[in-house]
C-alpha positions in Angstrom: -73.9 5.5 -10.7 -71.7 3.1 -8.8 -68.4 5.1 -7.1 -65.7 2.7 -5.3 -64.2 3.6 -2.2 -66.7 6.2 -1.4 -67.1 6.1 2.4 -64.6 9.3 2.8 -62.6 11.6 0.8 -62.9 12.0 -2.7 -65.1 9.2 -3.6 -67.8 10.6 -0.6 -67.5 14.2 -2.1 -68.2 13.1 -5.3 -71.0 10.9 -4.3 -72.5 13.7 -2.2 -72.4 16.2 -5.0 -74.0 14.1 -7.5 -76.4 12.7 -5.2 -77.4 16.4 -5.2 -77.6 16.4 -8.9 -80.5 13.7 -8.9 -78.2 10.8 -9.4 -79.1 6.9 -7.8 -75.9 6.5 -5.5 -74.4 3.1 -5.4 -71.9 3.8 -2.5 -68.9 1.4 -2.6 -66.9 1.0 0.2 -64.5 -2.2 1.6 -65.6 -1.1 5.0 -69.7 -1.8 6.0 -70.2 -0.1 8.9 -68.4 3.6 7.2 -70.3 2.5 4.6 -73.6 2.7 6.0 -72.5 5.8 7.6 -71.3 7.9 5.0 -74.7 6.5 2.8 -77.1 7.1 5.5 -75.7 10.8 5.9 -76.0 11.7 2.4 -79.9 9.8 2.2 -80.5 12.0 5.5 -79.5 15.2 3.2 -81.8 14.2 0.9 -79.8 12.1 -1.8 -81.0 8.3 -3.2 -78.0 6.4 -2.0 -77.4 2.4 -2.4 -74.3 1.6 0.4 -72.8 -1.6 -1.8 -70.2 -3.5 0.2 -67.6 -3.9 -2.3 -63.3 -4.8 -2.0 -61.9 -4.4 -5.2 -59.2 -6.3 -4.3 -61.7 -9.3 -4.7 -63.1 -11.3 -7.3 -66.0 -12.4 -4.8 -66.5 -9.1 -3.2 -66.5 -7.5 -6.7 -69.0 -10.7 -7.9 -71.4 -9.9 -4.9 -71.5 -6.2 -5.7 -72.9 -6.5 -9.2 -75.8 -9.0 -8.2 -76.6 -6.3 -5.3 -76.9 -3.7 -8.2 -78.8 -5.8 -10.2 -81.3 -6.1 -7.4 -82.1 -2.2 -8.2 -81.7 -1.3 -11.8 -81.0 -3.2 -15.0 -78.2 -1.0 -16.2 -75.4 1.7 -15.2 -74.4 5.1 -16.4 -71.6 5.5 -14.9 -68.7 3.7 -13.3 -66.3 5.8 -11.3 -63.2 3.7 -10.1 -62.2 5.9 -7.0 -60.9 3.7 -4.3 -57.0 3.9 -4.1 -54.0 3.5 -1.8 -50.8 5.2 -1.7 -48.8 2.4 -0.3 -46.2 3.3 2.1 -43.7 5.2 0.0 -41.1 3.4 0.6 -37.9 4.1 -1.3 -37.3 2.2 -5.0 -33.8 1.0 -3.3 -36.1 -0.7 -0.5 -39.3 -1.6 -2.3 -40.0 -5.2 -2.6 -42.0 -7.0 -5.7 -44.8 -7.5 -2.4 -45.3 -3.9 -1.5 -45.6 -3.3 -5.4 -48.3 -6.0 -5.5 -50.1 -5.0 -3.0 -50.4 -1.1 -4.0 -51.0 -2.5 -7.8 -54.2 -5.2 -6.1 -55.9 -1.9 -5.6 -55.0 0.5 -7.6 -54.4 -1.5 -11.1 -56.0 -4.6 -10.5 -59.0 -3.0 -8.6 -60.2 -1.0 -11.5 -59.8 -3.5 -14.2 -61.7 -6.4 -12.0 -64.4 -3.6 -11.6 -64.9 -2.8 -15.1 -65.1 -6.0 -16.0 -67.5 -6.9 -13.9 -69.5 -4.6 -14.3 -69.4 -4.1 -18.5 -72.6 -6.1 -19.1 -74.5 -3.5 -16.8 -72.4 -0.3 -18.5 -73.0 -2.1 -22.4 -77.0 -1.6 -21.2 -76.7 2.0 -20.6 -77.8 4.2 -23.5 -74.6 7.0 -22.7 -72.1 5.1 -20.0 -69.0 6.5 -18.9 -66.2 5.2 -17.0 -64.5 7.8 -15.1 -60.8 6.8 -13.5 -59.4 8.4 -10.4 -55.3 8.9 -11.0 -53.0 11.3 -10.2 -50.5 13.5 -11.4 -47.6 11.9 -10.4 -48.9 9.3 -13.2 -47.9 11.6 -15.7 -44.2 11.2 -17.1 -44.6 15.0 -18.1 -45.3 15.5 -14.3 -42.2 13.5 -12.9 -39.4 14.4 -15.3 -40.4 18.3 -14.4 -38.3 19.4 -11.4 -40.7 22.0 -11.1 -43.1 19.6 -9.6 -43.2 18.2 -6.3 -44.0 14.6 -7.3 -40.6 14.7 -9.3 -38.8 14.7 -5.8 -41.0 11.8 -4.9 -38.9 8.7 -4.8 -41.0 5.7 -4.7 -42.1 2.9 -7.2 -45.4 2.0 -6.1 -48.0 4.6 -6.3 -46.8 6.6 -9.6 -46.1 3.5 -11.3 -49.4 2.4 -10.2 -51.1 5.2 -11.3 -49.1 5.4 -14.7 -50.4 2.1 -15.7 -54.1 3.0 -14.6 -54.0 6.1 -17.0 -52.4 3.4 -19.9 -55.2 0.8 -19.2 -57.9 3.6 -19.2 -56.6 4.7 -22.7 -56.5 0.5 -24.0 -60.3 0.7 -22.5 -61.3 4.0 -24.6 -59.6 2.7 -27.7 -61.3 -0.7 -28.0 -64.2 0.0 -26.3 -65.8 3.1 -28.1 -69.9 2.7 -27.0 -68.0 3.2 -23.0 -66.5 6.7 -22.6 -63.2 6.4 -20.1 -61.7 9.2 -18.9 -59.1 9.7 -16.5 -59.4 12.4 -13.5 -56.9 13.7 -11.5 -57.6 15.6 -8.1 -55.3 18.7 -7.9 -54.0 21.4 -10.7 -50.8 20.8 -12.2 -50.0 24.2 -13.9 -50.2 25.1 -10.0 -48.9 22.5 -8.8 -51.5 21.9 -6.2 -53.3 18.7 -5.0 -56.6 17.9 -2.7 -56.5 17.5 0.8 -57.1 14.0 1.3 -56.3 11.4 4.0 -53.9 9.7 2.0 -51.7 12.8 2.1 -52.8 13.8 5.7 -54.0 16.5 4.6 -51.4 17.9 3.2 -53.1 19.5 0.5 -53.9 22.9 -0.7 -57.2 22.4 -2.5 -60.3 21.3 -0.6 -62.3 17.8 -1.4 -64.4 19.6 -3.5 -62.0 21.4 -5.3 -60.1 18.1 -5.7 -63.9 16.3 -7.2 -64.4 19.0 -10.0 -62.6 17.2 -12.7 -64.2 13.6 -11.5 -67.5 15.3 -11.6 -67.2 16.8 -14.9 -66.2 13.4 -16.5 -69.1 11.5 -14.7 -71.8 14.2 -16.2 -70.2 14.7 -20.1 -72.7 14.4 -22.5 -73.0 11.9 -25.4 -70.7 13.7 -27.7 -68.3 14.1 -24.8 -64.5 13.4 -25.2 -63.2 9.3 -24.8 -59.7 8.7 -23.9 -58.7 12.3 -22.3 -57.0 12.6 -18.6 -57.9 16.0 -16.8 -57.6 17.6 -13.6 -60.0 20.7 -12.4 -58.3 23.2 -14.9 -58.0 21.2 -17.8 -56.2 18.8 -19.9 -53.0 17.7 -19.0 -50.1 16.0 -20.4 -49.2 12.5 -20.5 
């Protein structure tokens, strides 16, 4: 199992709760030194973890990572595309066609040059999944609520960002039907709730491993599981 951006947060929760489960960690993370620290904490607790130095905001990085996989097994179960970045919210009368870019190099662009990547590796699984990490706010149903926090939330970047993820995931499922792809979110939108993280300073009401339930659940479905759906701890939500 190969999870991006897994050196903190959500991606490290997730990585140490399956680790626990008996799974072969691939540890992803742009950073090498947090790398090596996050991996070497969860092998000291016990888990079989794989630090993989891996950008997803490059083709070379991304290139390097698979042959460093390949060094270790012949195939992968699952994919989790967690590494993400929230930009710097700036207002849709400021934001430029740059700061768009550069939120969309990791958070669009990241997962596609991942999967791709890393297909050939997925195709040679006997029951791979593909789990996305998105957000609510990438739900129209979410933003045109006024209930909702995210609707008050005026910036181009990140939701738009994360709306075409959950698009992209659904073009994957669609055309791709051996891969399962789901799409995670980290909070509960009939509560309107979302996980503690960095990227929202910590803002949030649910804990990391509150916020890791849905991605866990979509990493460990079973072969008759569901393709194409987008969750977040309590359930289904809507598009």
């Amino acid at each position: 199992m190969l999870i991006t951006g897994a050196n903190k947060g959500l991606g490290l929760e997730a990585a140490r709760r399956l680790g626990e489960q008996g799974w072969t960690i691939f540890l992803g993370s742009r950073d090498e030194g947090r790398g090596r620290a996050a991996a070497d904490k969860l092998t000291a607790d016990g888990a079989n973890v794989v630090m993989v130095p891996l950008d997803v905001t490059s083709d070379e990085s991304v290139a390097d990572a698979v042959r460093l996989v390949r060094e270790h097994t012949d195939r992968l179960d699952v994919l989790i595309n967690n590494a993400g970045t929230s930009g710097r919210a700036i207002a849709p009368a400021d934001a430029t066609a740059e700061e768009i870019h550069s939120v969309y190099d990791t958070n669009v662009y990241g997962p596609i040059r991942v999967t791709h990547a890393f297909l050939p590796l997925l195709r040679a699984a006997e029951h791979p999944r593909v789990v996305m990490v998105s957000s609510a706010v990438g739900s129209f149903a979410v933003v045109t609520d006024p209930q909702q926090p995210s609707a008050k939330m005026h910036e181009l970047a990140y939701s738009s960002s994360k709306a075409a993820l959950n698009m992209i995931t659904l073009r994957y499922a669609h055309a791709i039907p051996e891969i399962k792809f789901n799409i995670a979110t980290p909070g509960e939108v009939a509560n309107r709730k979302f996980a503690a993280t960095d990227m929202n300073h910590h803002t949030g009401e649910l804990t990391v491993t509150e916020g890791t339930d849905s991605i866990v659940r979509l990493a460990t479905i079973d072969a008759d599981g569901p393709s194409g759906i987008f969750i977040d701890r309590l359930g289904p939500i809507a598009w």
